[in-house]
N, CA, C and O of each residue as an XYZ file, in Angstrom:
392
protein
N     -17.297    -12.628      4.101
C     -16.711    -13.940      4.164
C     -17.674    -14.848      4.902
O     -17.493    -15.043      6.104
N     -19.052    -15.622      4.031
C     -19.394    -16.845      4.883
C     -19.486    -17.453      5.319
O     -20.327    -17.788      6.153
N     -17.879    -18.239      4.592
C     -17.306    -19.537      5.213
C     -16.081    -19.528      5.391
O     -15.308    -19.842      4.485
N     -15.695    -19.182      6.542
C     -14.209    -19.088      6.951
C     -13.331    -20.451      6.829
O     -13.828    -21.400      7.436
N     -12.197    -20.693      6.196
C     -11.606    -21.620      6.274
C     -11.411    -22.685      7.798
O     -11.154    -22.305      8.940
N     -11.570    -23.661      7.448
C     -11.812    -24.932      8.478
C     -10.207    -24.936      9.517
O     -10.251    -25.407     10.654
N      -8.861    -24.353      8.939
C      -8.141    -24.270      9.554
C      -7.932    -22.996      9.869
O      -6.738    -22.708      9.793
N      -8.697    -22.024     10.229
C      -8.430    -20.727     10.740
C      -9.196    -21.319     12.147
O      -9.098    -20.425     12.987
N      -9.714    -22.153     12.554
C     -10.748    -22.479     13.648
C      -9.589    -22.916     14.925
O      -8.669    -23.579     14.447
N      -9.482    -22.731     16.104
C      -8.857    -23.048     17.049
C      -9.017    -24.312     16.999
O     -10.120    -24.642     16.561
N      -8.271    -25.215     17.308
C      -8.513    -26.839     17.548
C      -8.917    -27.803     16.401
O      -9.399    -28.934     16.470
N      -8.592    -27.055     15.342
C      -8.816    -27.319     13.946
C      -7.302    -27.542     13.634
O      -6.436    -26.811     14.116
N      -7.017    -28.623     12.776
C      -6.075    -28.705     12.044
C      -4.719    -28.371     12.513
O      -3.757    -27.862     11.937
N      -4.943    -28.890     13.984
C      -3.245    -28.448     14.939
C      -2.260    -29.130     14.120
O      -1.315    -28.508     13.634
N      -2.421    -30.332     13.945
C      -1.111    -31.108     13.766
C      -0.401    -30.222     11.843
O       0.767    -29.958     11.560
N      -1.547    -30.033     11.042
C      -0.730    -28.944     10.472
C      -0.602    -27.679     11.035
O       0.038    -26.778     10.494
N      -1.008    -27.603     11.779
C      -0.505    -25.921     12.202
C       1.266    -25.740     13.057
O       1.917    -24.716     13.259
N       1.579    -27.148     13.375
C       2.100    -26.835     14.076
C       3.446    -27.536     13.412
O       4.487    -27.540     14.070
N       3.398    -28.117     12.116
C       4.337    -28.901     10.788
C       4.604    -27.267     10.644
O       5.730    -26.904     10.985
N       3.759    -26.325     10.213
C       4.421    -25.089      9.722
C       4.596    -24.084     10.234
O       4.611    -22.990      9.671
N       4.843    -24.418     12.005
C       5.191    -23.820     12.888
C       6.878    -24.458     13.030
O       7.985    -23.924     13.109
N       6.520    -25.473     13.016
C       7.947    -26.012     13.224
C       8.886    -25.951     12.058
O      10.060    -25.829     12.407
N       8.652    -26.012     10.577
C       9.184    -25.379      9.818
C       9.881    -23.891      9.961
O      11.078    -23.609      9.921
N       9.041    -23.261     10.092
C       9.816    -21.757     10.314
C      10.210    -21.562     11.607
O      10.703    -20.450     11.796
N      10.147    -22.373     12.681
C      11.453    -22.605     13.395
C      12.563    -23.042     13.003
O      13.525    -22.280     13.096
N      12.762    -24.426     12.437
C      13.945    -24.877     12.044
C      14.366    -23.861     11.111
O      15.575    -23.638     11.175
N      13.570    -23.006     10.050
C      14.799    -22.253      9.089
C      15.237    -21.043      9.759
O      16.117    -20.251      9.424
N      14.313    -21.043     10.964
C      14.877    -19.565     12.317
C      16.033    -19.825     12.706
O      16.951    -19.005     12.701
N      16.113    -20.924     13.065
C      17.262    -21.631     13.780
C      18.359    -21.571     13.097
O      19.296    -20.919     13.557
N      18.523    -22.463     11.427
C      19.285    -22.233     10.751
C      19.936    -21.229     10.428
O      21.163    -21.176     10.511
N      18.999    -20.035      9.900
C      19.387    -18.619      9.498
C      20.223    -18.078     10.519
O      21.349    -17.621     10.319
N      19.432    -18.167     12.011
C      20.430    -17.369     12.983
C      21.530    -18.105     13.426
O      22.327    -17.370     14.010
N      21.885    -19.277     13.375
C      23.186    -19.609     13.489
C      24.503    -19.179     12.657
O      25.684    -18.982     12.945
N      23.789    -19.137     11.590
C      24.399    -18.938     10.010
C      24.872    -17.265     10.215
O      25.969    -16.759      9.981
N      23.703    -16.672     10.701
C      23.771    -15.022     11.039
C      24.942    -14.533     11.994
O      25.670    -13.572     11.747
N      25.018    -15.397     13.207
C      26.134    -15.505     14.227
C      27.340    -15.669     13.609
O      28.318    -14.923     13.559
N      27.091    -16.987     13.044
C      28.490    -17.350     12.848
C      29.330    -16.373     11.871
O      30.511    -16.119     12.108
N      28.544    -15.766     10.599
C      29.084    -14.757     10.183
C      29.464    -13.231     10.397
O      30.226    -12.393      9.913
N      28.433    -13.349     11.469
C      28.577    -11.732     12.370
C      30.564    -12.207     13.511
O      31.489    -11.457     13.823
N      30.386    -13.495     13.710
C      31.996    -14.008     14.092
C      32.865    -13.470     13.252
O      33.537    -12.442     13.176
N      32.713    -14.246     12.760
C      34.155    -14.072     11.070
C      34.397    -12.473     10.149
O      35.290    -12.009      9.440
N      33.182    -12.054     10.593
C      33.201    -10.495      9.852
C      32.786     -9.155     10.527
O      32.945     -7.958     10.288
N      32.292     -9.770     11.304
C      31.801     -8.271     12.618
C      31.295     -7.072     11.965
O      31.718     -5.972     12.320
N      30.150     -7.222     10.749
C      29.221     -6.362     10.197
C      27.655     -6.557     11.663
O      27.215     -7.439     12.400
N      27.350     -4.985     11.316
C      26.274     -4.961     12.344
C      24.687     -5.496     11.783
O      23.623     -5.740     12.351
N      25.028     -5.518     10.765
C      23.422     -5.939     10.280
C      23.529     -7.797     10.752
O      22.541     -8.313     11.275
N      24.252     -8.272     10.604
C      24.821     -9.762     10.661
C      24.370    -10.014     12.674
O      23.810    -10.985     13.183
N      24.814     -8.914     13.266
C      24.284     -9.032     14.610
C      22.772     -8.759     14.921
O      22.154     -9.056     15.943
N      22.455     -8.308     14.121
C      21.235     -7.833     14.347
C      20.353     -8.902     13.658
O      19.258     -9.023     14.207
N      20.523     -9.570     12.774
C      19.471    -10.454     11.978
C      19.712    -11.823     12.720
O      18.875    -12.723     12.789
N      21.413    -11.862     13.452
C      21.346    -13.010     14.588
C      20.207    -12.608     15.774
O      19.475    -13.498     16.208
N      20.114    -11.446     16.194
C      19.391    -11.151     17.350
C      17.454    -11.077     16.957
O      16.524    -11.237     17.747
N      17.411    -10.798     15.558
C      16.148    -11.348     15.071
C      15.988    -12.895     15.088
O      15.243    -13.452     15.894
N      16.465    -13.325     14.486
C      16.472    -15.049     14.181
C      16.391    -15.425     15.596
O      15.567    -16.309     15.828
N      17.174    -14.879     16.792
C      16.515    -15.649     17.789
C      15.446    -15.730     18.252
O      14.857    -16.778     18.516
N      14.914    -14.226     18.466
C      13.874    -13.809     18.993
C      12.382    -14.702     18.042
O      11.512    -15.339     18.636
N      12.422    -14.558     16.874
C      11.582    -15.182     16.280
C      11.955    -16.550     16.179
O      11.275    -17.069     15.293
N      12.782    -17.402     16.728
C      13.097    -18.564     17.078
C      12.185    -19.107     18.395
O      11.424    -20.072     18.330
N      12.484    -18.054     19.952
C      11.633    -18.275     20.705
C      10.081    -18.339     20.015
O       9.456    -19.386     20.180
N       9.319    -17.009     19.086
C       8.129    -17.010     19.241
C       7.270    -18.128     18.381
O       6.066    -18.388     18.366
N       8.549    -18.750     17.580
C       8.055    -20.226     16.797
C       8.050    -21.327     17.681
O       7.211    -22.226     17.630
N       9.091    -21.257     18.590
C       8.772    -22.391     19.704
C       7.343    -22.255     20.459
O       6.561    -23.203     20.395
N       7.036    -21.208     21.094
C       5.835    -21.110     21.846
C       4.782    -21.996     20.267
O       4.350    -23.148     20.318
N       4.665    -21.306     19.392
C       3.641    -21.767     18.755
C       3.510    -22.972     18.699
O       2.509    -23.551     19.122
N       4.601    -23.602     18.115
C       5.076    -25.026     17.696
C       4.179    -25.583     19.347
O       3.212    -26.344     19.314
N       4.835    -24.937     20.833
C       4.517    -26.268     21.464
C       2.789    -25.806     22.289
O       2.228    -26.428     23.191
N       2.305    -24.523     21.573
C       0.843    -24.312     21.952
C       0.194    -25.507     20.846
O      -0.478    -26.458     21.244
N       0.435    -25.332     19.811
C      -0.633    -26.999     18.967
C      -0.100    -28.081     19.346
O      -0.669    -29.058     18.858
N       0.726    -28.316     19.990
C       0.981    -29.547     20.497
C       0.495    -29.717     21.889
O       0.588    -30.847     22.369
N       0.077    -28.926     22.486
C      -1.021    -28.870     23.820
C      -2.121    -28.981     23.604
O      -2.932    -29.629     24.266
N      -2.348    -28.248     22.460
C      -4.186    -28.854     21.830
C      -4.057    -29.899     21.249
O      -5.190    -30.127     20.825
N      -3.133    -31.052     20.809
C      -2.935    -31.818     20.256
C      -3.314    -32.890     21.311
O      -4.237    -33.705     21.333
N      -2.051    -32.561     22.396
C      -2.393    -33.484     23.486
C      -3.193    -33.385     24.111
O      -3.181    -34.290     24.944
N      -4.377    -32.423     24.275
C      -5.414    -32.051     25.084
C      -6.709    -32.885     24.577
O      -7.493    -33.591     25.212
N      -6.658    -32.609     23.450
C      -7.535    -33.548     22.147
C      -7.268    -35.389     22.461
O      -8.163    -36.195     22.714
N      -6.512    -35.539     22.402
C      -6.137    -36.573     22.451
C      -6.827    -37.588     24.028
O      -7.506    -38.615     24.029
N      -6.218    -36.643     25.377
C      -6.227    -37.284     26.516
C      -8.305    -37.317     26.180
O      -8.717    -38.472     26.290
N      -9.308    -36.413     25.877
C     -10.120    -36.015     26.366
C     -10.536    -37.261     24.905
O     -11.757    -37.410     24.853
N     -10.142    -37.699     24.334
C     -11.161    -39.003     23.430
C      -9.390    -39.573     23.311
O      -8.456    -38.889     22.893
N      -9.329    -40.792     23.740
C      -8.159    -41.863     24.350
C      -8.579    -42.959     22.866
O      -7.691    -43.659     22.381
N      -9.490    -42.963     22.494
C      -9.261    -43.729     20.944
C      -9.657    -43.571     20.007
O     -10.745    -43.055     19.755
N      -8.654    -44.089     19.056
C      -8.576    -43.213     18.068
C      -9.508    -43.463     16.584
O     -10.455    -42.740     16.893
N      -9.764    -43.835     15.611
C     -10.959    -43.561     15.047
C     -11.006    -44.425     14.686
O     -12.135    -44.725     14.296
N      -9.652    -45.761     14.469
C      -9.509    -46.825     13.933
C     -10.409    -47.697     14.711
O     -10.792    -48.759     14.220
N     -10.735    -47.361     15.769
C     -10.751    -48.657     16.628
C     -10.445    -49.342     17.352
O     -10.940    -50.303     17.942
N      -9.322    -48.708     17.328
C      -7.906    -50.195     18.064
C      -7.784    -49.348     19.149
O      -7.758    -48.128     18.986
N      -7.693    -49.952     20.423
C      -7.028    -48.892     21.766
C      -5.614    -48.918     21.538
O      -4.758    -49.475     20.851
N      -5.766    -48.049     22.443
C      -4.481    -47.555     22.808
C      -3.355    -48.358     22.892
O      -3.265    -49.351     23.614
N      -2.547    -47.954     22.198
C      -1.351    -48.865     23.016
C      -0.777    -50.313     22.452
O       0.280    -50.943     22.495
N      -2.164    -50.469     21.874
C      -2.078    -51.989     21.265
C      -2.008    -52.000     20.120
O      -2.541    -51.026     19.588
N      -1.324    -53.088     19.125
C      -1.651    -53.463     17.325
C      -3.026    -53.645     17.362
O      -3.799    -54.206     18.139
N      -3.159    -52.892     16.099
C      -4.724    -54.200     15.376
C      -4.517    -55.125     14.938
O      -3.660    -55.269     14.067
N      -5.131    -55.915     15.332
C      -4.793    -57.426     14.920
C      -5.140    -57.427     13.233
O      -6.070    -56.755     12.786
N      -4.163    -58.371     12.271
C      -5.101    -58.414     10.829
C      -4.937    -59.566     10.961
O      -4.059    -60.148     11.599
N      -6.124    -60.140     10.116
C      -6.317    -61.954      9.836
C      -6.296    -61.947      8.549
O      -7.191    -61.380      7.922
N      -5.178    -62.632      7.883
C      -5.062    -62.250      6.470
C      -5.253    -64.006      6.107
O      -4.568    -64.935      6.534
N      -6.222    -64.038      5.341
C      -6.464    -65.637      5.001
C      -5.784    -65.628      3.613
O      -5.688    -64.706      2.804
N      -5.321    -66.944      3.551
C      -4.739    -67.063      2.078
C      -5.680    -67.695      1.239
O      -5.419    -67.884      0.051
């Protein structure tokens, strides 16, 4: 393998890494609520057990989700503007002549 993909690189491509980190959190989340609530109403053991998965892999999507969002913000503080031009904080001005 010569050329390793550009998003296998640490500090590469956080802000998607961390869209499909947070994806398979939210359907973690979903599933194991869904898992609970039916392990409630029916008290099958697999139903407890795929609630007690769904959480656990709920926590280990959170860590991920908020590790690219530390390189996100780390990236960010260490170059404060951004490529447009415009600082921080402020509109870009447009001058739109008619």
């Amino acid at each position: 393998m010569g050329n390793p993909l550009n998003v296998l690189k640490c500090g590469s491509c956080e802000g998607l890494k961390a869209s499909v980190h947070g994806t398979a959190l939210g359907l973690a989340v979903i599933m194991g609520v869904y898992n609970a609530a039916a392990w409630l109403r029916r008290r099958e053991q697999h139903l407890a057990v795929n609630a007690v998965l769904y959480a656990a892999l709920t926590a280990w999507e959170r860590r991920h989700v908020a590790h690219h969002l530390e390189l996100i913000r780390r990236r960010r503080e260490a170059d404060p503007t951004p490529s447009t031009g415009a600082t921080p904080n402020r509109p870009v001005a447009i001058n739109i002549a008619a």
